[in-house]
gemmi code that builds the backbone of each chain (N, CA, C; Angstrom):
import gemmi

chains = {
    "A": [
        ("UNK", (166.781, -20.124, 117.641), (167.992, -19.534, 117.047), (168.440, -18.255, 117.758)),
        ("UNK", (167.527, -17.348, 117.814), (168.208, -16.151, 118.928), (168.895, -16.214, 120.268)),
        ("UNK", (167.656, -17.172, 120.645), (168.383, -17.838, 122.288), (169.714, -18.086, 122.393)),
        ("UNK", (169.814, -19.594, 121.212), (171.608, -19.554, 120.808), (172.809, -18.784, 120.072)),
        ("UNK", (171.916, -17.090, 119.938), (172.919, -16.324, 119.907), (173.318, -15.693, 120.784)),
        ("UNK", (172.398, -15.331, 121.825), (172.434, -14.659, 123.168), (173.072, -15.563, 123.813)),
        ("UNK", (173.413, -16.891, 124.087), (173.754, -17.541, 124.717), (175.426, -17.859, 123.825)),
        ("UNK", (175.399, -17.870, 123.035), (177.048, -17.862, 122.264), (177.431, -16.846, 122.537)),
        ("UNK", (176.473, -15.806, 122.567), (177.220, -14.420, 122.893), (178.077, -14.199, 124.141)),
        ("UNK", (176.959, -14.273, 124.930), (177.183, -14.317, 126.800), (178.527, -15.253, 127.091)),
        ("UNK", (178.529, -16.928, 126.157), (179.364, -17.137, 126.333), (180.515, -16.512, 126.162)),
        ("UNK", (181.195, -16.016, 124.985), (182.123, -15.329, 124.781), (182.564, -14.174, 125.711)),
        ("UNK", (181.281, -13.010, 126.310), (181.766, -12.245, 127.601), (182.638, -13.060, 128.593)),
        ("UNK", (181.859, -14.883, 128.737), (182.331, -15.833, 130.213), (183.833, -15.796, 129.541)),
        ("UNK", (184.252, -16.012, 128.272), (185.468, -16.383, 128.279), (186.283, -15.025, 128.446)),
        ("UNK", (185.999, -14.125, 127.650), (186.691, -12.305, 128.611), (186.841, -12.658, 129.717)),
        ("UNK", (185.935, -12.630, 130.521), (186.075, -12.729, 131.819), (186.881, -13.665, 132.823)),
        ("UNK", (186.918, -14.560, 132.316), (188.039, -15.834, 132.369), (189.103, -15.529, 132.605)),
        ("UNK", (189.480, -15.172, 131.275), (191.208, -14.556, 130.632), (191.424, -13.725, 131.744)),
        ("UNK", (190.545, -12.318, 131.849), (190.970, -11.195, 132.697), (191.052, -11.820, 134.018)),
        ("UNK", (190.458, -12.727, 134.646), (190.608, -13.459, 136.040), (192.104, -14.663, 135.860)),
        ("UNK", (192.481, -15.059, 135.425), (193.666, -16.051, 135.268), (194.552, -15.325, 135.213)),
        ("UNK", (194.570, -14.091, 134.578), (195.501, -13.139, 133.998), (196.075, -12.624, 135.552)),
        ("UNK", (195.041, -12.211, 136.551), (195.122, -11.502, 136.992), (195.751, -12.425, 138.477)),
        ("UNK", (195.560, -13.588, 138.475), (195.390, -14.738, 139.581), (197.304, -15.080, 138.708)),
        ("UNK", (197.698, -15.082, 137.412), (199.025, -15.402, 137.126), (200.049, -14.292, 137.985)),
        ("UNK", (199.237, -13.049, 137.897), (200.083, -12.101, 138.719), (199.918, -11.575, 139.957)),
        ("UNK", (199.342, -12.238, 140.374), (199.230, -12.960, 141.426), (199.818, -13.710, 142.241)),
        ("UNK", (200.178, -14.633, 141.250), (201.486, -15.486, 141.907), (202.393, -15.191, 141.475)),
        ("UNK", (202.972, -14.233, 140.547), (204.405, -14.176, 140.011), (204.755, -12.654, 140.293)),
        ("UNK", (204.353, -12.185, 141.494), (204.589, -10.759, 141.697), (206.013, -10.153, 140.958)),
        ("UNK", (206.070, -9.055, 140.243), (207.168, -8.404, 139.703), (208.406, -8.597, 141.028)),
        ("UNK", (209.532, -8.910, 141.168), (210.357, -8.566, 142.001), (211.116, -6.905, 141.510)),
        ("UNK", (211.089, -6.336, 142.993), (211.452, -5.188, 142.714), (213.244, -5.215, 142.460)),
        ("UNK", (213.644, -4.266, 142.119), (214.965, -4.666, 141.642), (216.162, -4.294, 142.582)),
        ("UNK", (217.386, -4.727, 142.630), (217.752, -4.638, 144.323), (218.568, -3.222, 144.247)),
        ("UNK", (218.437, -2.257, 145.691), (219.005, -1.239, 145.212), (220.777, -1.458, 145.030)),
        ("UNK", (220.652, -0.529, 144.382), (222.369, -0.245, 144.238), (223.283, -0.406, 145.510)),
        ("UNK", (224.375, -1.038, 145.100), (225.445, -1.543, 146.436), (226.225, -0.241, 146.932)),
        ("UNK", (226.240, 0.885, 148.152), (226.385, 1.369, 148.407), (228.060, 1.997, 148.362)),
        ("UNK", (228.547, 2.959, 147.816), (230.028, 3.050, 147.823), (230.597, 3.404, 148.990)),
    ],
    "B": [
        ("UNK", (193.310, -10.893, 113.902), (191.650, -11.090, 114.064), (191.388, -10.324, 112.751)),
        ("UNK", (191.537, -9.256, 112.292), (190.699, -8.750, 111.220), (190.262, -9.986, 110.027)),
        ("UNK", (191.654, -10.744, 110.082), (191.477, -11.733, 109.005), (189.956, -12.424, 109.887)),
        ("UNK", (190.107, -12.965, 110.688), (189.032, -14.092, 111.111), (187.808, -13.101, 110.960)),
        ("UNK", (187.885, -11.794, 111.532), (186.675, -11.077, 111.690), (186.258, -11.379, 109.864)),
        ("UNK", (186.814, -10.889, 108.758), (186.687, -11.014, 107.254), (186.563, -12.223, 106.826)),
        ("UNK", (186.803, -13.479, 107.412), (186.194, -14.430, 107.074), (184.531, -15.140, 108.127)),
        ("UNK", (184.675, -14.815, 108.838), (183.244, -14.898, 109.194), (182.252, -13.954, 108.565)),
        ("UNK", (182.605, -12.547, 107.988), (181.029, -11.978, 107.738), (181.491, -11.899, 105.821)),
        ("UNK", (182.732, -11.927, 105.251), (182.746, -12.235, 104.160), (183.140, -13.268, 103.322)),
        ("UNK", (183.131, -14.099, 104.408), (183.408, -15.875, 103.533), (182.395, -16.842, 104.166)),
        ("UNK", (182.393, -17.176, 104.979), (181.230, -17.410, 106.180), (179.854, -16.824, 105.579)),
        ("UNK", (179.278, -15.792, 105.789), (178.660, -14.923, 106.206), (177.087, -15.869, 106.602)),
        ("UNK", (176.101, -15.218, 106.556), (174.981, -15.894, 107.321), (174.117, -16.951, 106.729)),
        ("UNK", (175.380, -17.293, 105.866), (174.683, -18.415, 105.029), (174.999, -20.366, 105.721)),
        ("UNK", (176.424, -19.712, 106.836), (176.572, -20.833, 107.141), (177.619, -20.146, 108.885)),
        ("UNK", (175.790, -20.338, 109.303), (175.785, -19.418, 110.731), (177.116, -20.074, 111.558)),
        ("UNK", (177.320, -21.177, 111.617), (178.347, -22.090, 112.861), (179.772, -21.243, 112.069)),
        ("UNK", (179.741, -21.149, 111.469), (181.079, -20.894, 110.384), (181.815, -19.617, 111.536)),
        ("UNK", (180.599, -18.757, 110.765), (180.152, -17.276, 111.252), (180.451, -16.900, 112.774)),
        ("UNK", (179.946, -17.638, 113.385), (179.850, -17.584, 114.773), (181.772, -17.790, 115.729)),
        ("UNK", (181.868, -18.724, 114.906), (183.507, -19.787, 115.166), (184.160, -18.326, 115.003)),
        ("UNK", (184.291, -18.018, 113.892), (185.799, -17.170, 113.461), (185.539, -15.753, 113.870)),
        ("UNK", (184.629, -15.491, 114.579), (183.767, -14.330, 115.089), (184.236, -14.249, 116.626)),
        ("UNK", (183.950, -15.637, 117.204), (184.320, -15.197, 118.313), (185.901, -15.395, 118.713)),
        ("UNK", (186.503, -16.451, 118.027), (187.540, -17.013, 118.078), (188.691, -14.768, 118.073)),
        ("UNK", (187.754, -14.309, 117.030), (188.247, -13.224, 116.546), (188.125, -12.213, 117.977)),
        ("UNK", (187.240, -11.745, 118.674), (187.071, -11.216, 119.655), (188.074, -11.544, 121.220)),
        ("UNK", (187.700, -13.319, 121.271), (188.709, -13.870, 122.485), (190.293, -13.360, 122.469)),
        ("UNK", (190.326, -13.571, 121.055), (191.715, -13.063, 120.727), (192.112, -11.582, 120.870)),
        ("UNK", (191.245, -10.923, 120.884), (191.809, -9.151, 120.536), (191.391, -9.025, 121.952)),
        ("UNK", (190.978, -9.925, 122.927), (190.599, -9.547, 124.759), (192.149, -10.197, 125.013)),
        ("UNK", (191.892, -11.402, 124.498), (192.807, -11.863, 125.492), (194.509, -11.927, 125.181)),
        ("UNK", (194.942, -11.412, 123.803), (196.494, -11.233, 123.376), (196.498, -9.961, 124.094)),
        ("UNK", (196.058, -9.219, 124.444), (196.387, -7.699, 124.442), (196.566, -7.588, 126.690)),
        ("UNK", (195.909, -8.827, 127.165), (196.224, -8.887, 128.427), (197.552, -9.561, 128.630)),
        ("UNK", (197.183, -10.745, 127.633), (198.837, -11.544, 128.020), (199.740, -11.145, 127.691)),
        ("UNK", (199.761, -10.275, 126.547), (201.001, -9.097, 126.225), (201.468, -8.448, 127.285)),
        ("UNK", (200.639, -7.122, 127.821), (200.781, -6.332, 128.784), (200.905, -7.253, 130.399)),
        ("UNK", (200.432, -8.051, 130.401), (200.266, -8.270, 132.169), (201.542, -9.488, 132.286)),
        ("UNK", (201.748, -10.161, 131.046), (202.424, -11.031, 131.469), (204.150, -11.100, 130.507)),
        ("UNK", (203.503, -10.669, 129.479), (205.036, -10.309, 128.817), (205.488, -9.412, 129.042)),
        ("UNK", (204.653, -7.974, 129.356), (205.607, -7.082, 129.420), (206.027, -6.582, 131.389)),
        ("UNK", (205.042, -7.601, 132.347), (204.713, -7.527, 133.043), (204.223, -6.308, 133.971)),
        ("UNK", (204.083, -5.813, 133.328), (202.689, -4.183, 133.792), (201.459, -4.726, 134.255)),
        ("UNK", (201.060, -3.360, 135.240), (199.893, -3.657, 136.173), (198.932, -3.763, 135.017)),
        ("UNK", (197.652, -4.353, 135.023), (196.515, -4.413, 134.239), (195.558, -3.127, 134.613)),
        ("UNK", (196.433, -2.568, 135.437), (195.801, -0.863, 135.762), (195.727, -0.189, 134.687)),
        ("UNK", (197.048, -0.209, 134.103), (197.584, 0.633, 132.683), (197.078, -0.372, 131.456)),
        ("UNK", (195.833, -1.344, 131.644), (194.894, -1.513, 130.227), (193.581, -0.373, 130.907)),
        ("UNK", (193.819, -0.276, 131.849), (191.972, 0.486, 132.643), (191.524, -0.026, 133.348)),
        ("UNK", (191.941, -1.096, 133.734), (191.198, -2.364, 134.349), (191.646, -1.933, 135.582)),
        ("UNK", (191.185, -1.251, 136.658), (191.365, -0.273, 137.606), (190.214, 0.409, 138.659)),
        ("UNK", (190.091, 0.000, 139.537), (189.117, 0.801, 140.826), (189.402, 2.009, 140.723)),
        ("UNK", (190.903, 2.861, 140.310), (190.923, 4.174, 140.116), (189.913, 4.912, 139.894)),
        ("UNK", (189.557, 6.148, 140.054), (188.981, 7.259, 139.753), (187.179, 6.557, 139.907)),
        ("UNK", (187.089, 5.181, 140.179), (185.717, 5.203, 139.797), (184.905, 6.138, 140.017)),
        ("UNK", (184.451, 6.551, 141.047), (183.099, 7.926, 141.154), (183.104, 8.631, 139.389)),
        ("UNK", (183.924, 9.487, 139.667), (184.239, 10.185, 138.304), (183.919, 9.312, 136.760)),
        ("UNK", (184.353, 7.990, 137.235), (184.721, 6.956, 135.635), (182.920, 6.662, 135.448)),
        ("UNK", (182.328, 6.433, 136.786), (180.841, 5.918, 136.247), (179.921, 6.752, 136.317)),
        ("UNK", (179.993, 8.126, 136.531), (179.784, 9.301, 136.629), (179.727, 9.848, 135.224)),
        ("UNK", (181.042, 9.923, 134.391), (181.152, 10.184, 132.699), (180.556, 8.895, 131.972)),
        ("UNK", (180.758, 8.099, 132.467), (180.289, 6.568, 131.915), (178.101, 6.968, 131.483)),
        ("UNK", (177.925, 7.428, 132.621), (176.308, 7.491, 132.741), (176.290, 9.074, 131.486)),
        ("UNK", (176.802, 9.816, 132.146), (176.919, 11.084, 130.810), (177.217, 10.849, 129.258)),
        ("UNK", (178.011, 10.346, 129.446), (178.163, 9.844, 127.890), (177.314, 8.188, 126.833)),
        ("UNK", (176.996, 7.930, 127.790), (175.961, 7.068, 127.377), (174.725, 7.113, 126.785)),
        ("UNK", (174.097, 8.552, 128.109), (172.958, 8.860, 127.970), (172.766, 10.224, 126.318)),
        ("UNK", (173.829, 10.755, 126.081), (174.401, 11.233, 124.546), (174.021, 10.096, 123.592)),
        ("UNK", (174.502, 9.223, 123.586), (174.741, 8.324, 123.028), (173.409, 7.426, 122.370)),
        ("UNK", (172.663, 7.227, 123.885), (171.292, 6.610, 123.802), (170.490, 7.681, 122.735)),
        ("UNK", (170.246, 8.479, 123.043), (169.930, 9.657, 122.675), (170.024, 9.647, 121.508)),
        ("UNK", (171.202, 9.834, 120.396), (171.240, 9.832, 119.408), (171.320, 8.495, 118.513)),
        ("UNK", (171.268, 7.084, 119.279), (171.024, 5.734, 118.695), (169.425, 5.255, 118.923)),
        ("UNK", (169.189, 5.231, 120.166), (168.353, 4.517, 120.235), (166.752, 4.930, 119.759)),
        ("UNK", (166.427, 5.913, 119.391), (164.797, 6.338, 118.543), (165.469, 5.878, 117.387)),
        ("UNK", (166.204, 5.722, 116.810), (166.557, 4.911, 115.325), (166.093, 3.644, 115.642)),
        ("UNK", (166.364, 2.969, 116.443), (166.207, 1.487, 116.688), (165.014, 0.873, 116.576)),
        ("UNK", (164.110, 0.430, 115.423), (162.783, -0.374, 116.139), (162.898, -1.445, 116.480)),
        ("UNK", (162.823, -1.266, 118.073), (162.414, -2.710, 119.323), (161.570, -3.046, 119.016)),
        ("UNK", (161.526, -4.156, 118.332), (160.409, -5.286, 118.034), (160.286, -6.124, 119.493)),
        ("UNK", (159.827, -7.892, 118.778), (160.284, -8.665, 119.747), (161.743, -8.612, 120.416)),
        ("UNK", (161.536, -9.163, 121.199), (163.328, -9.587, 121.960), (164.580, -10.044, 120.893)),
        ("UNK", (163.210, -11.644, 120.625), (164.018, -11.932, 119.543), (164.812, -11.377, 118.323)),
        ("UNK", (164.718, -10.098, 118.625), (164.850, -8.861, 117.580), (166.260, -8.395, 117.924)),
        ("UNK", (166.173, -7.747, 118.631), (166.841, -7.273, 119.260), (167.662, -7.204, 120.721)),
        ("UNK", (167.499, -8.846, 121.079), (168.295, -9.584, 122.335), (170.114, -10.044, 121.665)),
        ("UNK", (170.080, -10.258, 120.225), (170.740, -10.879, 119.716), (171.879, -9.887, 119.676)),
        ("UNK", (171.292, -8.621, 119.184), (172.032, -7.483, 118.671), (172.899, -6.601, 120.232)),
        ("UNK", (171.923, -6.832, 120.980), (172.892, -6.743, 122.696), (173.405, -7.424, 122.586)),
        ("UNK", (173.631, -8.300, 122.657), (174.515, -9.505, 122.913), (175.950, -9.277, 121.983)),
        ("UNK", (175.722, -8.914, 121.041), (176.783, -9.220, 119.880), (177.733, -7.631, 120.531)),
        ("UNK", (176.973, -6.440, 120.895), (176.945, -5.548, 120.980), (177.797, -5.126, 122.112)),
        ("UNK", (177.597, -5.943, 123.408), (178.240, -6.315, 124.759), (179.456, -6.695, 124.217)),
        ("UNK", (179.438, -7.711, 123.578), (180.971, -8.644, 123.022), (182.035, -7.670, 122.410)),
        ("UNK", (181.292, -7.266, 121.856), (182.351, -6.245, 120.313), (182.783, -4.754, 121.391)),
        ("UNK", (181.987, -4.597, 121.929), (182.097, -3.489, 122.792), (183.995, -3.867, 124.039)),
        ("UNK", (183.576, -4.806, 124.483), (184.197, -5.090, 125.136), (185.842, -5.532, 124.007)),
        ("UNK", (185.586, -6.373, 123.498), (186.875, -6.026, 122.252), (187.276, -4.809, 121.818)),
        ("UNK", (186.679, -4.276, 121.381), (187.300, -2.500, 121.094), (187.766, -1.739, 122.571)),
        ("UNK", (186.893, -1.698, 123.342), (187.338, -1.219, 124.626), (188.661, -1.019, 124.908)),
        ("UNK", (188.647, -2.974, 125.186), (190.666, -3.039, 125.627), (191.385, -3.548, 124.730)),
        ("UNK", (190.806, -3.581, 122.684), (192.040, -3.854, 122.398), (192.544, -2.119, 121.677)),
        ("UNK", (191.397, -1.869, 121.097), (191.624, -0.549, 120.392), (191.729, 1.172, 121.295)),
        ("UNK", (191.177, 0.430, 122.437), (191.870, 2.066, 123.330), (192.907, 1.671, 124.447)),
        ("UNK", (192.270, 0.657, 125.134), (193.591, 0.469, 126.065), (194.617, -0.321, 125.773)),
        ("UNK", (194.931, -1.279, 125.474), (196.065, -1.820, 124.662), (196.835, -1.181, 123.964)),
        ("UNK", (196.186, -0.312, 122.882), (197.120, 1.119, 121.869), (197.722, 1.861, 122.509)),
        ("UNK", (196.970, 2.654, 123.661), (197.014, 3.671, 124.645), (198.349, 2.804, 125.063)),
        ("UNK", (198.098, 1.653, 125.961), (199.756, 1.150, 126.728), (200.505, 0.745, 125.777)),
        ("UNK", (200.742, 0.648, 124.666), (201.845, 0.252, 123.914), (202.654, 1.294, 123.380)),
        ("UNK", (201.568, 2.008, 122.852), (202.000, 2.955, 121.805), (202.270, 4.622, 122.375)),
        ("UNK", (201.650, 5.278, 123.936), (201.860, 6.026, 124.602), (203.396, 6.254, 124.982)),
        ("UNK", (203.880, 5.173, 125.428), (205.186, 5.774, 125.691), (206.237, 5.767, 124.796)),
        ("UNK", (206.062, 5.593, 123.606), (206.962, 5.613, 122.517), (206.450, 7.109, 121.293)),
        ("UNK", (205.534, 7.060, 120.998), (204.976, 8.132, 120.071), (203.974, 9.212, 120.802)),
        ("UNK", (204.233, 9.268, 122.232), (203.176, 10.270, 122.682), (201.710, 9.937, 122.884)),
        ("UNK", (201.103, 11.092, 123.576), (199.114, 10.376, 123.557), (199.070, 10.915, 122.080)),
        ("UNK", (199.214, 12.184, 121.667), (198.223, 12.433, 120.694), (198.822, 11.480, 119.356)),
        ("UNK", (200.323, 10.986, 119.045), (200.023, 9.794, 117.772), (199.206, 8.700, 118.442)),
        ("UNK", (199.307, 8.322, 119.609), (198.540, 7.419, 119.924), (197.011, 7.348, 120.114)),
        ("UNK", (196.699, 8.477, 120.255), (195.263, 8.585, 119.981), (194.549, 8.636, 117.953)),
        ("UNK", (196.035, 8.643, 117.506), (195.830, 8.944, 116.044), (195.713, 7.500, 115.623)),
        ("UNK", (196.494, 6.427, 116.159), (196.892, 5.137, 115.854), (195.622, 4.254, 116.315)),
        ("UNK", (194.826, 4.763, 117.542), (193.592, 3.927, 118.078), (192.910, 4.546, 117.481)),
        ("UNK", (192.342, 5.644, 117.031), (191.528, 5.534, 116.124), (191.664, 5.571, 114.561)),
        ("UNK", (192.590, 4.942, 114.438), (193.062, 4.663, 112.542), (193.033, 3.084, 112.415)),
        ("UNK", (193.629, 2.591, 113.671), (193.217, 1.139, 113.328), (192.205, 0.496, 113.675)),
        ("UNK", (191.389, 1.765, 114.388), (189.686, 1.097, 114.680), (188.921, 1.528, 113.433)),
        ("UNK", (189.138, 2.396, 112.872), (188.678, 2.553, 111.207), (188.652, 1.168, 110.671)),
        ("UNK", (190.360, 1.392, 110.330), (190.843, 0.628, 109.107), (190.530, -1.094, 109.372)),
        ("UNK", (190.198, -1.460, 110.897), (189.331, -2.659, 111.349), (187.934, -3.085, 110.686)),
        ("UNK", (187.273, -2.081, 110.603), (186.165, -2.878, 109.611), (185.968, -2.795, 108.346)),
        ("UNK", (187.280, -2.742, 107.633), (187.177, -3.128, 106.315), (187.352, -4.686, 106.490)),
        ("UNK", (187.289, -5.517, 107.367), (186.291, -6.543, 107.661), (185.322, -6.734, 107.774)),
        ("UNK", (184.429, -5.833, 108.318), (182.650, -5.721, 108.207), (182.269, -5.540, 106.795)),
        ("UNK", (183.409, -5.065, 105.372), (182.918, -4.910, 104.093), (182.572, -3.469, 104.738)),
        ("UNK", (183.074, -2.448, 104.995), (182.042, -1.612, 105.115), (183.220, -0.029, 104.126)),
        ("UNK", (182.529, 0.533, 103.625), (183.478, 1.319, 102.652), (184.434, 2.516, 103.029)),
        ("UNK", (184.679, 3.318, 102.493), (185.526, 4.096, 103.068), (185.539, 5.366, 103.389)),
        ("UNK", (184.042, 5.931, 102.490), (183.453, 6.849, 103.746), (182.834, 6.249, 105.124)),
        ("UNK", (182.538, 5.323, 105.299), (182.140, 4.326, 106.609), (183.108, 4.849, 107.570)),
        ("UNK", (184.125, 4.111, 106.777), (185.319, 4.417, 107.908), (186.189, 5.813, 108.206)),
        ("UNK", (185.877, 6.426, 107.805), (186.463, 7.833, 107.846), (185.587, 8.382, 109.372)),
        ("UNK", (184.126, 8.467, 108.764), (183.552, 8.481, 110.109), (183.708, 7.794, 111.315)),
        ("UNK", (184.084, 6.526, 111.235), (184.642, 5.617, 112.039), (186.107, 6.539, 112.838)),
        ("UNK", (186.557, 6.754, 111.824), (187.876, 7.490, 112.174), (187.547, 8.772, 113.946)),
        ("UNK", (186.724, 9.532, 113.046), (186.048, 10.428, 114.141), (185.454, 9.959, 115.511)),
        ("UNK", (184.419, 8.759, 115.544), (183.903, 7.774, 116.478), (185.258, 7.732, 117.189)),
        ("UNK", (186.234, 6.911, 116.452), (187.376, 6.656, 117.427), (188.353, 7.308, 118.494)),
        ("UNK", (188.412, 8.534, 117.351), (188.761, 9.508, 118.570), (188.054, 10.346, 119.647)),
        ("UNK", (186.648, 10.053, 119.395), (186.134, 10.556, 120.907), (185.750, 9.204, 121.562)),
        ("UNK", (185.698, 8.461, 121.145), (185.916, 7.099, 122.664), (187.409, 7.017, 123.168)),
        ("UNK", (188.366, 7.138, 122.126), (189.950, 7.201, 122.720), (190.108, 8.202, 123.901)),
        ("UNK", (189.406, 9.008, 123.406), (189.915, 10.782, 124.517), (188.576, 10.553, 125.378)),
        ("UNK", (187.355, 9.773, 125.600), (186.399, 9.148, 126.622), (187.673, 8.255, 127.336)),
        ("UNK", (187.935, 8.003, 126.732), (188.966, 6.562, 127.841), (189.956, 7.676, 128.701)),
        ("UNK", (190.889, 7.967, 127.689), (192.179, 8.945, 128.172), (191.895, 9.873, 129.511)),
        ("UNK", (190.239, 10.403, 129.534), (190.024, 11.154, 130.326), (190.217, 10.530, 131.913)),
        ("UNK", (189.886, 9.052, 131.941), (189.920, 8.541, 133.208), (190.751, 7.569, 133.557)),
        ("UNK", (191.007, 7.214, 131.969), (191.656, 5.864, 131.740), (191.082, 4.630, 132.555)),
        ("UNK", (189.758, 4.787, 132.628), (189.271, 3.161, 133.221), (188.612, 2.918, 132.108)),
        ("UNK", (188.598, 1.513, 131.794), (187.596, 1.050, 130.443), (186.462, 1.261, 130.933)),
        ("UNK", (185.844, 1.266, 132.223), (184.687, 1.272, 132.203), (183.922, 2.321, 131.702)),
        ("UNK", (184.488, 3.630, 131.259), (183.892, 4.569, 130.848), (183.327, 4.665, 129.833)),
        ("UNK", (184.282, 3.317, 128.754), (183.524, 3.243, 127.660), (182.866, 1.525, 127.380)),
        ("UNK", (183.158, 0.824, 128.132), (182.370, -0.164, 128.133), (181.619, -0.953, 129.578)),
        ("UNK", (180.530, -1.313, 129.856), (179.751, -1.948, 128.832), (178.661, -1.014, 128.535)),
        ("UNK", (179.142, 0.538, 128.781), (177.596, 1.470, 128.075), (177.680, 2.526, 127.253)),
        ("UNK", (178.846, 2.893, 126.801), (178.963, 3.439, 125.372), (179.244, 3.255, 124.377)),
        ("UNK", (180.573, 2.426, 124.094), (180.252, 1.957, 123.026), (179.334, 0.215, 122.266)),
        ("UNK", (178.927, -0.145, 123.633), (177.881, -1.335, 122.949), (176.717, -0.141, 122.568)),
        ("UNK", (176.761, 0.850, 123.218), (175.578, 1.640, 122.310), (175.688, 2.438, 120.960)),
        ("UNK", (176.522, 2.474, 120.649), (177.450, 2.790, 119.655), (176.910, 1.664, 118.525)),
        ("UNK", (176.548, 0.787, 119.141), (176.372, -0.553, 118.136), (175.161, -0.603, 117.303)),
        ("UNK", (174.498, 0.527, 118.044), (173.069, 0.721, 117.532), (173.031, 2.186, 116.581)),
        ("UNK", (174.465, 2.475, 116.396), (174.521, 3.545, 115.065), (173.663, 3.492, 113.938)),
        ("UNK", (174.342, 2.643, 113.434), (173.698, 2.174, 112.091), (172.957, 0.545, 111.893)),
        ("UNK", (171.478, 0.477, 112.150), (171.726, -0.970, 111.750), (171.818, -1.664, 110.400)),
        ("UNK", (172.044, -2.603, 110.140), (172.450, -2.994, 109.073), (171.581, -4.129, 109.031)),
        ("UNK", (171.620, -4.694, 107.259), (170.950, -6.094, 107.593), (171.150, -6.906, 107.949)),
        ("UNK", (171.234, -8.076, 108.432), (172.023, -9.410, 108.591), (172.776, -9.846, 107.447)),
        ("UNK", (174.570, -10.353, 108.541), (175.264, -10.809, 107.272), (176.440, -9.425, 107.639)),
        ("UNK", (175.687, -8.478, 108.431), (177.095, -7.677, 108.406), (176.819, -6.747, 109.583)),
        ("UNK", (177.852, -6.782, 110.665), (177.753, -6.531, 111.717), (177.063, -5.059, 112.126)),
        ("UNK", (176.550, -4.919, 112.821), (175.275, -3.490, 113.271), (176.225, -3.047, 114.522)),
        ("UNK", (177.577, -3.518, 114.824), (178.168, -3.100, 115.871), (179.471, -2.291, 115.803)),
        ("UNK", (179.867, -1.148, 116.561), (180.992, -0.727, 116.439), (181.595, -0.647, 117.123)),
    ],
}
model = gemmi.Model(1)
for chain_id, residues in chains.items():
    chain = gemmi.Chain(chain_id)
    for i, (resn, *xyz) in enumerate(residues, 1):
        res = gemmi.Residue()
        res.name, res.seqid = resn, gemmi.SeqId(i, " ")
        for name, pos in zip(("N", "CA", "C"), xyz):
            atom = gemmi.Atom()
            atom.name, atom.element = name, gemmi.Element(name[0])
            atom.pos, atom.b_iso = gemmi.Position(*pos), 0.0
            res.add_atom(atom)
        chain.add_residue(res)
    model.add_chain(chain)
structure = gemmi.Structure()
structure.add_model(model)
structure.setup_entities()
């Protein structure tokens, strides 16, 4: 029984860790575009 | 999550462990992972401004080791380390919850609520709703008052460097070893 709390546990860090990596791999590919400057008068 | 956190340790509780476990973690994934997809992808901000940041490290694991070793200090001679089995479980839970408070209750608050009400309501707001959070643990309301205090020196631990790492994974999973409690109601803060 402890084992499979340490191990439910740990899992749950793997899924943090997941999120923060996908998260980070989404912006990644969807870089902010910067915004275009102003049309000069 | 508070709801799920309040039904795993007060509807659930350790009478019907799978229950417990489900709405527990389901409760944690959620307060990691709404508070990234908010910021990184709805509001599209760097994940710098949750902490999540190479910035300042020297300095961040530098206070990280200082404030820990406070910390150890005043938790851990409370603690009797038995077997593992004792106390492997209570790391574990301790790592998890740590890491949930980290980035939902300092850095998440901190980026939402900073540029609209200032740091200091926002340091008032991360640590009022890290209180008023474990009246899911059942825990009362002098509990949380002190809680109140806890919160604002991990908020102003974060603020100082603004990397989470300063306060997780070694101050506040040690934090977890405040008070233990019996089983059935979380020993973590």
């Amino acid at each position: 029984m402890p084992l499979i709390a340490v191990l439910g546990l740990i899992d749950i860090l793997g899924v943090m860790a997941a999120i923060v990596f996908l998260v980070r791999r989404w912006q990644r590919r969807h870089p902010v575009e910067l915004a275009a400057p102003a049309p000069a008068r | 999550m508070v709801g799920l956190f309040y039904v795993a340790f007060q509807v659930f509780t350790v009478d019907n462990v799978p229950g417990l476990f489900f709405a527990y973690a389901a409760g944690l994934v959620l307060g990691v992972g709404g508070p990234l997809v908010h910021v990184a992808i709805v509001q599209r901000r760097s994940l710098a401004e949750l902490g999540f940041t190479r910035q300042r490290l020297p300095e961040t694991l530098v206070l990280a080791v200082v404030l820990a070793s406070i910390q150890a200090a005043l938790t851990l001679p409370k603690v009797g380390f038995g077997a593992p089995e004792e106390w492997l479980p209570l790391l574990g839970m301790a790592l998890a919850v740590g890491a949930f408070e980290a980035v939902f209750f300092r850095a998440y608050v901190i980026a939402v609520l900073e540029p609209t009400i200032g740091t200091i309501g926002a340091v008032a707001a991360s640590a009022g709703l890290y209180a008023m959070y474990h009246v899911g643990y059942g825990m009362t309301l002098g509990e949380m008052t002190f809680l109140f205090g806890l919160g604002i020196v991990y908020v102003v631990a974060y603020l100082t460097v603004r990397n989470v790492l300063v306060i997780c994974p070694l101050l506040t999973p040690l934090g977890g070893f405040l008070t233990p409690r019996p089983p059935g109601r979380s020993r973590c803060r």
